[in-house]
N, C-alpha and C positions, 0 to 999 in steps of 0.2 A: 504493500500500500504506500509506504515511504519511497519506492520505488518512482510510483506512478506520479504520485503528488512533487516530487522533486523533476519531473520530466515535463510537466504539466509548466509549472514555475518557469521551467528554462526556455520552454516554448512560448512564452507569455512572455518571459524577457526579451527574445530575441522579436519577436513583434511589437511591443514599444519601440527596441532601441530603431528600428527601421523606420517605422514611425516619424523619431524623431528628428533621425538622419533626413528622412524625406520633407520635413518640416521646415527644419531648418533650411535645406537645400532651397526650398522652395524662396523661404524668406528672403536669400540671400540673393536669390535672380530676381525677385520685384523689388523696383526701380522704387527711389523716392518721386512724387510726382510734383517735385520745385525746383529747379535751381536759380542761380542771381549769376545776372554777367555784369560785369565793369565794362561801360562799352567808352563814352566822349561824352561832349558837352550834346545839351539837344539840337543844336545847330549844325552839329558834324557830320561827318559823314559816318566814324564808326555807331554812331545811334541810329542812324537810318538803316544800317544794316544789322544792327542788334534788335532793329523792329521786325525784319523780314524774318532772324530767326526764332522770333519771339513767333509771327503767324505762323510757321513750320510746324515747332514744335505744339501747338497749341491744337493740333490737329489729333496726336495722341494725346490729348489731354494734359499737358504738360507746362507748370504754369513756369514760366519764365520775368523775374522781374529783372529790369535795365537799373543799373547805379549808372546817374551821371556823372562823369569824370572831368578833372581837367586836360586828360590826356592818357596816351601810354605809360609814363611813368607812373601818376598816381597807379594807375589800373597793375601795374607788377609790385609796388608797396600792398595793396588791397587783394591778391590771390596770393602774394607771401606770407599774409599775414593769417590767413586763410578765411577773409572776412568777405571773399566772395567764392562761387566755384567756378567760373571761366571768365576768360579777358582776354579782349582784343588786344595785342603788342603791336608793335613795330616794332622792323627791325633794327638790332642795334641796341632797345632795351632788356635789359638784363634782369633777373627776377632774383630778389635776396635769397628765396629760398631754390635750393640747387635742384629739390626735386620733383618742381613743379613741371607737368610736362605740359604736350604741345598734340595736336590733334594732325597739324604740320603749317608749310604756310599756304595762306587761302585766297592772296591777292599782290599785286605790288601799285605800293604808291610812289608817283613821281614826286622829286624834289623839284616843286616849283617856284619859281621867282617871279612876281610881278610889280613894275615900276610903270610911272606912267608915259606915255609915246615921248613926250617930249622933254624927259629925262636923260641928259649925256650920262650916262655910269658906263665904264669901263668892263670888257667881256670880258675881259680875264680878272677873276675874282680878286685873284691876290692884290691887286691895287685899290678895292674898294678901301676909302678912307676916307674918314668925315661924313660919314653918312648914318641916315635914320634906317636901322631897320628891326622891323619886328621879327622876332625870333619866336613868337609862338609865349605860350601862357606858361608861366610855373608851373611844374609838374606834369607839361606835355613831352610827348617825342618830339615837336619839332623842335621846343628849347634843344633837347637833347642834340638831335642830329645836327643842326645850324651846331653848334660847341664844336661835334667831329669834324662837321665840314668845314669850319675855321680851322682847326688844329690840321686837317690833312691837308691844305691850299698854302698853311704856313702861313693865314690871316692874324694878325693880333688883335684879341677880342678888343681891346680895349682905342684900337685902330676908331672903329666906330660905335654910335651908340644904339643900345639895343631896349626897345620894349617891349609888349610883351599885353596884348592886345591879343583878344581872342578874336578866331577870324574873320567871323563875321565883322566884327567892329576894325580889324586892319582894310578890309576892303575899302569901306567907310573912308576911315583915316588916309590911306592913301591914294583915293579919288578928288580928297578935301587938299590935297600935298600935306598933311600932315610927317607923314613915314615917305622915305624915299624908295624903300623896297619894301616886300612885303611878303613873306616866306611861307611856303605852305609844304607839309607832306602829308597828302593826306588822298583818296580814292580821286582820283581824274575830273569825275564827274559830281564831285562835293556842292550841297548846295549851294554854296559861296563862292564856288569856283565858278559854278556854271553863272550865278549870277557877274561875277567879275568879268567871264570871256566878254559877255555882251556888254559891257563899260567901252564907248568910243574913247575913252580918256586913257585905258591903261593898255599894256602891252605885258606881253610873257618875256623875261629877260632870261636871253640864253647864253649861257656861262661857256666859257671857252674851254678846251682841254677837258672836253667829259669822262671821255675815254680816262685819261689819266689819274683823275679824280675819282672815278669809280674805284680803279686800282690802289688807290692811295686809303679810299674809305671801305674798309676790309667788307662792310657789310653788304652795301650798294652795286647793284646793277645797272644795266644802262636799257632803257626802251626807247621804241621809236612810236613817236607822234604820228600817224597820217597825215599828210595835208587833208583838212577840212574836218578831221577828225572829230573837233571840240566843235566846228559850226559851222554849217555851210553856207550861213547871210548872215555875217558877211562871215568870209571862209578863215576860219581858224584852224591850226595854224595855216597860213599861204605856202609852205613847203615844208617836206619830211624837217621833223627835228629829235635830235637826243636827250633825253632826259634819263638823270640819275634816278634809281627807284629803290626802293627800300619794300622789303616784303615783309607784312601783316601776318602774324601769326594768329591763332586760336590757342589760346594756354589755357590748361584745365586741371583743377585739382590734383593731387594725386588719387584721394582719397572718393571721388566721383566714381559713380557708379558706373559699371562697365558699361549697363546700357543708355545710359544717357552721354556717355561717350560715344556711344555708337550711333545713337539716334543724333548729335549735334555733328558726327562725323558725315553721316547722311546728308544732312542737312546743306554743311560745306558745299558736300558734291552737289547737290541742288542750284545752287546759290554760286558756288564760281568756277565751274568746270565749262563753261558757256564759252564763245569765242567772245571778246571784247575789243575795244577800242584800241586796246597796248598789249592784249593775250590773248592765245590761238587755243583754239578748242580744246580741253583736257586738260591745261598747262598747269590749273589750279583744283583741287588743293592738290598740295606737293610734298613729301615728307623731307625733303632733301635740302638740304642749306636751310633748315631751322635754326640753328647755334642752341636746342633744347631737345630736351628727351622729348623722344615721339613717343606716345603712349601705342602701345602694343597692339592691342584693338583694334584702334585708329589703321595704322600703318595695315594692315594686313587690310581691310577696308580700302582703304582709297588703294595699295599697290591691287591686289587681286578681285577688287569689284565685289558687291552685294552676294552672298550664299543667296541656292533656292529658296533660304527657307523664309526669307524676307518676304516670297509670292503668298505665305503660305501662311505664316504665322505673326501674331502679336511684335510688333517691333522690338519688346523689351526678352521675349522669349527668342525669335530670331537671331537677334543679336550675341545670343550665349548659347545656342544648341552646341559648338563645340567644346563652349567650355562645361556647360551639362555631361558633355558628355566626357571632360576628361574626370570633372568630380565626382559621374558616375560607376568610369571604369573600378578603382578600389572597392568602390563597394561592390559590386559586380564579381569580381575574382573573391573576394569574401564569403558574399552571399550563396554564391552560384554555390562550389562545396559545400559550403554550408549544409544549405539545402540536401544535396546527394547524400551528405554526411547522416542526415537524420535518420533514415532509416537504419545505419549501422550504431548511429549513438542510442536510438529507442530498443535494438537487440543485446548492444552489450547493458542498458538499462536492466532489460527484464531477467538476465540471466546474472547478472551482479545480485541480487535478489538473494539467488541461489546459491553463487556462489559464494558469498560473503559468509556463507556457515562452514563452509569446506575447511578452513582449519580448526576450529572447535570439532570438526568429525575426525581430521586427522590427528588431531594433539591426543585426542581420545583414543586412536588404534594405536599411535605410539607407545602411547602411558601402559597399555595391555599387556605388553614386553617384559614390564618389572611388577608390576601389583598381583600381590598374590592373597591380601586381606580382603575379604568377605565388606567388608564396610566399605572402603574404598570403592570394590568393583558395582554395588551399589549406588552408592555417588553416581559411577559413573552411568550404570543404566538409566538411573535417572536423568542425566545430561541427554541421554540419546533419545531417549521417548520426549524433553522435550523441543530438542532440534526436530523432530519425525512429524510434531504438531505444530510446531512454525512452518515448516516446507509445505504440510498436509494443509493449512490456511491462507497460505498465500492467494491471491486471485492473479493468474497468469491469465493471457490469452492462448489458447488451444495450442500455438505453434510452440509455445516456450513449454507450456507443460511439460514434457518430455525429464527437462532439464531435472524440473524437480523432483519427475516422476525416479530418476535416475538416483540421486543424492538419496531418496529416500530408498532404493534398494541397497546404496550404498550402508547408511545409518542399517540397516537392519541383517548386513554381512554379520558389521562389526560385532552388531547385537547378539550373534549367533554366536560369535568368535569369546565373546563374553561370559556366556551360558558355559561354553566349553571350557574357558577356563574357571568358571565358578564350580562346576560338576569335577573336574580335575581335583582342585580343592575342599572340598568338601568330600572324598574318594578316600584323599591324604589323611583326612583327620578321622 
């Protein structure tokens, strides 16, 4: 009965512990349904695009709130800190914490300059001096990058003076001749930009030695402009031009959930794998020249394209059937014997029963070698009639019977063997 009831228990344990296993498992692939991005200020261009992924994901149900920023920088202080879970960077800034990763880069912004037509400034950078320009807001990337692109042209900041004017309001400012230049790094087609192309007053100022300057600014690329690209009444630019560009990253927790790394990786490819104005079909996103860990996910996503099972399944479950299934496989090689095992664990069960009396029978035939008192050998028939009535009680299933049907011919040899030496002795005396 101790038997059954201990077998019983271990079957009952091992169906919670799977249970749990399944429980958990389960908890662990449903998604939180919020995260927070750090995108720009409202007027920028990374908020405009923190809105399209905000309609994306809000499609799976997936609420997405925008922190306004004053730029890149703040936005890698605010995901180091871990007070947001994704942010727009640019490239070039660098994030306190080492192991914040990157989904890859999803866009490139040109380094644009704009002064007004009828402004003499010198094309080659190195010689600007005496001059107004704004460099972008505290705690933007453009502050940031305008610093490198001085340091790598061999500009001395201090050569000119610099404000710091959001861009919207530099537009403003240098329409009014407040600023004499007016720096922008930011998507091509930024609503400020596009309002600035159409200003008769201002012009795009294009810096000489691109090529070189790219090379010089480790981060920066160079694209080309189309003629008419920015507007074709009147046609901006009037011929191909070069511009340095800096690529936009997607940074994202570490600690974010695989699938909402997946679904914002989706998203990406949504959103800028398109041919554009300065990139050709597919170009974005990219995991390659981030200067940040790609997260795992991500990279295998954008390098090898969407699994079937995107056609098929729930975005947050699609996104981890492989990983389901490698947190499957252990249990799996576990279970599977397991399983098999049971029927051999329930046979040695029922016959352990049995067997568990077999030295109490043996110690008893042993003992039968030296005892030659009449008391003793009593004792011991008595030990035997009651091992004969435990075996005889037991409730087995038909197939084990046998065993104990066995033990108890065994017990009743010995009984025999006893008698014999009991009548031996008692002969003696």
């Amino acid at each position: 009965m101790n038997g059954n009831r201990a077998l019983r228990i271990w079957l009952v344990s091992a169906f919670l512990a799977l249970c749990l296993v399944a429980g958990l498992t389960f908890l662990r692939l449903s998604p939180p349904g919020k995260l927070v991005m750090a995108a720009g200020p409202e007027s920028g261009g990374y908020y405009q695009i923190a809105l399209k992924y905000r309609d994306i994901l809000a499609r799976d149900n997936i609420q997405m709130d925008i922190v306004t920023t004053a730029g890149s920088a703040e936005n890698a202080d605010l995901i180091s800190a871990s007070k947001v879970d994704a942010a727009i960077l640019q490239g070039g800034i660098r994030t306190a914490n080492p192991q914040i990763e990157t989904i890859g880069s999803i866009f490139f912004e040109p380094v644009i300059f704009l002064a007004r037509k009828e402004a003499d400034i010198p094309a080659n950078p190195v010689e600007w001096t005496g001059l107004r320009i704004n460099s972008g807001e505290a705690k933007s990337g453009t502050a940031t990058a305008i610093a490198d692109f001085e340091r790598a042209v061999g500009l001395d900041p201090a050569a000119n003076v610099h404000t710091s004017f959001n861009y919207a309001t530099a537009v403003t400012e240098l329409s009014k001749g407040n600023i004499d230049i007016a720096a922008f790094v930011a998507p091509i087609n930024a609503p400020y930009l596009v309002e600035a192309y159409s200003d008769p007053s201002l012009k795009i100022l294009l810096p000489d030695h691109t090529d070189a300057i790219s090379r010089l600014l480790e981060y920066a690329d160079i694209v080309t402009v189309p003629t008419g690209a920015l507007s074709l009444r009147p046609v901006i630019p009037d011929r191909p031009v070069h511009l340095l560009a800096l690529d936009a990253r997607l940074a994202v927790s570490p600690d974010m959930h695989p699938a909402l790394v997946n679904r914002l990786t989706m998203a990406a490819i949504e959103l800028h794998s398109g041919r554009g104005v300065i990139t050709d079909q597919g170009a974005f996103p990219t995991v390659e020249g981030t200067e940040m860990l790609v997260n795992n996910a991500a990279r295998q996503l954008i390098v090898n394209g969407p699994s079937v099972w995107h056609d098929w399944l729930p975005y947050w479950m699609a996104s981890q059937v492989h990983r389901l299934i490698l947190l499957m496989l252990p249990i799996l090689f576990i279970l599977v014997p397991a399983i098999r095992a049971i029927p051999f664990v329930y046979a040695y069960f029922m016959r352990w029963r049995v067997w568990q009396h077999y030295p109490e029978i043996r110690s008893i035939e042993e003992g039968l070698k030296d005892i030659r008192e009449d008391t003793d050998l009593a004792d011991m028939d008595t030990r035997l009639i009651s091992l004969d009535e435990k075996l005889a009680s037991l409730r087995l299933p038909a197939a084990y019977r046998e065993t104990a049907y066995e033990a108890r011919v065994h017990i009743e040899l010995v009984r025999k063997h006893l008698d014999a030496i009991r009548q031996a002795v008692a002969v003696a005396e």
